[in-house]
C-alpha positions as CSV (number, residue, x, y, z in Angstrom):
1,X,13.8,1.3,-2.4
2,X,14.9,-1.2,-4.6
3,X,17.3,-0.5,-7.6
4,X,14.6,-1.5,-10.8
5,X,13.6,-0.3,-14.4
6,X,11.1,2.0,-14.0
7,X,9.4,-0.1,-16.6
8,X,8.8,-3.3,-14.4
9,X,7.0,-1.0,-11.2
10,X,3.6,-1.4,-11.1
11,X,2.0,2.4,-12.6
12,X,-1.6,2.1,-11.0
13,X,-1.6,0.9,-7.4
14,X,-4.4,0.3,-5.0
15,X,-4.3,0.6,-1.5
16,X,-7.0,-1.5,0.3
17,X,-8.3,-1.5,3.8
18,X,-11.2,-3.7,4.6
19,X,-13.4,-3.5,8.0
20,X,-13.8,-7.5,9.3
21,X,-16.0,-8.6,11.3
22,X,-15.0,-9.7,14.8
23,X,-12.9,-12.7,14.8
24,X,-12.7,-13.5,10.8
25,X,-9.1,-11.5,9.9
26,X,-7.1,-14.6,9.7
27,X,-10.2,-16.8,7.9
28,X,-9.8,-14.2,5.2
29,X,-6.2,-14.3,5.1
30,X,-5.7,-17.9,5.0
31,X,-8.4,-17.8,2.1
32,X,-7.0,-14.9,0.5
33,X,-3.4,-16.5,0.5
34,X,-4.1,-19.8,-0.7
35,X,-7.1,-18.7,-3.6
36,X,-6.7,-15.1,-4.4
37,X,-2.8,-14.6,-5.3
38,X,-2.1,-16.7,-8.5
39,X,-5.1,-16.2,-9.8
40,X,-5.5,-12.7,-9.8
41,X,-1.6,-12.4,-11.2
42,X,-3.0,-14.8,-13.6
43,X,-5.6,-12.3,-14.9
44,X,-2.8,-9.9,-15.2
45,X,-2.6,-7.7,-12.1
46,X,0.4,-8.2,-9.1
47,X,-0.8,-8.6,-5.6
48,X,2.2,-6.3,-3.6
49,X,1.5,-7.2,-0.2
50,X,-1.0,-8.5,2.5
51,X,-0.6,-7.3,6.0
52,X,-2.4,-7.4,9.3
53,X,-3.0,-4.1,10.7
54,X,-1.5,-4.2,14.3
55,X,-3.8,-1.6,15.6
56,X,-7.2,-3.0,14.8
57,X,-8.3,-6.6,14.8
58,X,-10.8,-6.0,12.3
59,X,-8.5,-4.5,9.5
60,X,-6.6,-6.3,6.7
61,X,-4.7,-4.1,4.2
62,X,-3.2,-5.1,1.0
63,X,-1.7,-4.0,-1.7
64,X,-2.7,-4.8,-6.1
65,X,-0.4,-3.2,-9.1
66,X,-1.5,-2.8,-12.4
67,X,0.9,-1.7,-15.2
68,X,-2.4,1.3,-16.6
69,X,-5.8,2.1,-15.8
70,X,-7.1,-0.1,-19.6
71,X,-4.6,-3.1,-18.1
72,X,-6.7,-2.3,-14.7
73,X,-10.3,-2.6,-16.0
74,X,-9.4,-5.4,-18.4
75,X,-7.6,-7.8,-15.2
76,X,-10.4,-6.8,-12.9
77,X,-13.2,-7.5,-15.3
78,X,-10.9,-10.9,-16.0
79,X,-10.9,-11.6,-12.0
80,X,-14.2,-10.8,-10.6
81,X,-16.1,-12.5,-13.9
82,X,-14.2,-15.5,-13.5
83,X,-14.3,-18.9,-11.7
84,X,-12.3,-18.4,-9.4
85,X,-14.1,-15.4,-7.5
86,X,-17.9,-17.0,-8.6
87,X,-16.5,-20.2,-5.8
88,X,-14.8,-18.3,-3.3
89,X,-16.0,-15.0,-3.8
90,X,-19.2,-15.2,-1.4
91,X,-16.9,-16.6,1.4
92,X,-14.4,-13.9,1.1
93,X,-17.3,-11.4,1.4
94,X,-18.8,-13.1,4.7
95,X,-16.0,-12.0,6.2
96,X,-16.3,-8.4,5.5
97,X,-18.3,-5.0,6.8
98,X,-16.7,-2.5,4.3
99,X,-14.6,-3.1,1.7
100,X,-14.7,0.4,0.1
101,X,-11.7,2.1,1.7
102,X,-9.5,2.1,-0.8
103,X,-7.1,4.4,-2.5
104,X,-5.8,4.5,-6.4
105,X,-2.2,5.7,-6.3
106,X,0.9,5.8,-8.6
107,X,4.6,6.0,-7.6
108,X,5.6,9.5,-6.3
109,X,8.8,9.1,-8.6
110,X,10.0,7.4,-11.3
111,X,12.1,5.6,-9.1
112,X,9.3,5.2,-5.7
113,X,7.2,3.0,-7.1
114,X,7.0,-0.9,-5.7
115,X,9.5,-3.3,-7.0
116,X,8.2,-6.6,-6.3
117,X,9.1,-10.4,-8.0
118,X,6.4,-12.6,-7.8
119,X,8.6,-15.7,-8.3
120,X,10.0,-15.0,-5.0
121,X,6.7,-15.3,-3.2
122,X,6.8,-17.8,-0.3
123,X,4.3,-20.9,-0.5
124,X,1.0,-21.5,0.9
125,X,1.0,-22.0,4.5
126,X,4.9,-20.4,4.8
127,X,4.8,-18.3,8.5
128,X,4.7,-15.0,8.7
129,X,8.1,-12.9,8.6
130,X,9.5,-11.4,11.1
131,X,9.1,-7.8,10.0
132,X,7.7,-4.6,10.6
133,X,5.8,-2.2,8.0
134,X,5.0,1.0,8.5
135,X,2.5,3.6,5.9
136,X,2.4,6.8,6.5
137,X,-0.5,8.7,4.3
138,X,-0.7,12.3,4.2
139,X,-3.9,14.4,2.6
140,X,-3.8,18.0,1.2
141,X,-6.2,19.9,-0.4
142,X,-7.6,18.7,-3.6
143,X,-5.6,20.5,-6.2
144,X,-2.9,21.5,-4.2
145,X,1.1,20.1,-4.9
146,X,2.7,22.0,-2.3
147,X,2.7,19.1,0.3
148,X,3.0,16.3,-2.2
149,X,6.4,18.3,-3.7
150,X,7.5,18.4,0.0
151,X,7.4,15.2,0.5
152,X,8.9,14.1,-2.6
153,X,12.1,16.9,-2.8
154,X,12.4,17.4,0.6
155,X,11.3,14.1,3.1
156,X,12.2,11.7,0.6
157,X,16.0,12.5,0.7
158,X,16.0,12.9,4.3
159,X,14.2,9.4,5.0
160,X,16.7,7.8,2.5
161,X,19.9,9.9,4.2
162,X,19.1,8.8,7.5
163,X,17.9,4.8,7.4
164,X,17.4,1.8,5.6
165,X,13.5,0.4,5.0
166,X,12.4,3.1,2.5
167,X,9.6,0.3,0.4
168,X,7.8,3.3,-2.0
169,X,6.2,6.6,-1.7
170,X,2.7,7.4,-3.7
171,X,0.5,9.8,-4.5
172,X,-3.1,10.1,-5.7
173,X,-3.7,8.7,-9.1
174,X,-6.1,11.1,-10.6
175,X,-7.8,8.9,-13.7
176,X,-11.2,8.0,-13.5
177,X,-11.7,4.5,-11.9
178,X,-12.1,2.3,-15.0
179,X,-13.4,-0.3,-12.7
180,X,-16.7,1.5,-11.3
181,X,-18.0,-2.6,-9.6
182,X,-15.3,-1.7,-7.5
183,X,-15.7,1.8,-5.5
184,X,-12.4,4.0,-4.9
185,X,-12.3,7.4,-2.8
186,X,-12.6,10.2,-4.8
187,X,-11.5,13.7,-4.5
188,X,-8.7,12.6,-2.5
189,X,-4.5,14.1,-2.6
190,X,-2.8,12.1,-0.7
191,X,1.1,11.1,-0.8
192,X,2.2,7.5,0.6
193,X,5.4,6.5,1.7
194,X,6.3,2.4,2.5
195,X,8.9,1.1,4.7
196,X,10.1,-2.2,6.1
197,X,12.2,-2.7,9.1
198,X,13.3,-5.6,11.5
199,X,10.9,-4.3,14.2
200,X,8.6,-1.5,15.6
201,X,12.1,-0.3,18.0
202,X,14.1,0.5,14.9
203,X,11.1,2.3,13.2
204,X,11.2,4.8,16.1
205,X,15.2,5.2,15.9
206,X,14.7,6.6,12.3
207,X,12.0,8.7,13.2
208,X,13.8,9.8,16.1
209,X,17.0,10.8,13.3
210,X,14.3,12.3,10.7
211,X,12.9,14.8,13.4
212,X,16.8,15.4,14.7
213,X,18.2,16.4,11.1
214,X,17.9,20.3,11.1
215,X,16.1,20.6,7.5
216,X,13.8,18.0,8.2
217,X,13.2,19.5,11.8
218,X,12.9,23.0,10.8
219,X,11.9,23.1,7.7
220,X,10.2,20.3,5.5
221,X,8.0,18.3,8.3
222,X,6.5,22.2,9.6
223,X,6.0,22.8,5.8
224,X,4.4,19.6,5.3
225,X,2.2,20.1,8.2
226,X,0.8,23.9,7.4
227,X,0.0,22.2,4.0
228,X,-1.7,19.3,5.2
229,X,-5.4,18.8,5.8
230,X,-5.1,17.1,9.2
231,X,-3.2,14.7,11.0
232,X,-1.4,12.2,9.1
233,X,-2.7,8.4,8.7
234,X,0.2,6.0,10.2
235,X,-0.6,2.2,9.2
236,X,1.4,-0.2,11.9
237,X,1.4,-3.6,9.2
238,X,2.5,-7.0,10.0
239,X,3.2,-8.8,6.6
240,X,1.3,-12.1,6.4
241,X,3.5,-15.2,5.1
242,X,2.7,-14.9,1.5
243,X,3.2,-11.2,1.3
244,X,6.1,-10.1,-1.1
245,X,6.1,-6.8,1.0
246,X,8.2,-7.0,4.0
């Protein structure tokens, strides 16, 4: 993860996946990208990263930071109230079946959270990069830290010991949603953790050196599974060309 003060990282970050309908991903994208980026920074939020998901058509994920929950309501109240969303709004939402999956989370750490610097955000129309991102999301019982402190003391080390590409790792952000236009999932715990890499082949090679390290293989990765509620969630992303995410 990149090297930052803990007090530039976005503390409130939402995770959004949004059901398309057939054929519109890359109308919203291109929309998204050239209306929905400056002007949302400009009402005092960060968009992290925009990504296609590579195992459904229909999905587009991204990524918003917010530095609390009262800058949260006050950027989104800002947004969805202004100009910008009354013109392009209704388009945005022709293109959409569900846009209610979505996650509040904070950074695991002090130091997990997601470093980003706008300024260095490629222009409208730049091509996509030429990079793999992968989110892994894990869910636990509500109430329960025993997974989430696995995954932060135990995985995290490992992930960082054996491979580059380590982006962030979240967990559930617990505050009310100050933003209640907007729905969230409640009454999830969930931990999160981001990583980049040149291509789907060396995302397996540090897997395949995770599961080989003896702690991780006999310890931390069967005590995050007994503690887990099922199955974890793997996202396979594919950064669009104006994501700062990569």
């Amino acid at each position: 993860m990149p090297h930052t003060d803990p007090a530039d990282l976005p503390a409130v970050i939402e995770l959004r996946q949004y059901t398309l309908r057939p054929g519109r991903r890359d109308d919203l994208i291109e929309l998204f990208d050239r209306e929905f980026v400056e002007t949302q920074e400009a009402a005092g939020m960060v968009v992290l990263g925009q990504f296609r998901d590579l195992d459904d058509p229909q999905r587009f994920v991204w990524l918003r930071g917010f530095r609390d929950m009262t800058q949260r309501h006050h950027a989104l109240t800002t947004f969805y109230s202004g100009p910008v969303w009354a013109e392009h709004g209704p388009q945005a939402n022709g293109t959409m079946l569900d846009s209610d999956d979505v996650l509040l989370l904070r950074p695991l750490t002090d130091a997990s959270g997601l470093a980003v610097s706008p300024s260095q955000r490629p222009e409208v129309g730049a091509p996509a990069p030429q990079r793999f991102v992968s989110a892994t999301v894990w869910s636990f019982p509500p109430g329960r830290q025993d997974g989430v402190t696995l995954i932060r003391d135990g995985l995290l080390p490992v992930l960082h010991e054996t491979g580059p590409g380590l982006l962030a790792a979240l967990t559930t952000e617990t505050a009310h949603n100050t933003f209640a236009r907007l729905p969230i999932r409640t009454g999830e715990n969930v931990a999160a953790v981001f990583a980049s890499y040149s291509d789907e082949s060396a995302h397996r090679q540090h897997l395949a050196r995770v599961r080989a390290c003896p702690l991780a293989r006999d310890e931390i990765l069967p005590g995050i599974e007994r503690e887990q509620t099922g199955a974890p969630r793997i996202l396979r992303l594919e950064p669009t060309g104006r994501s700062l995410l990569s």
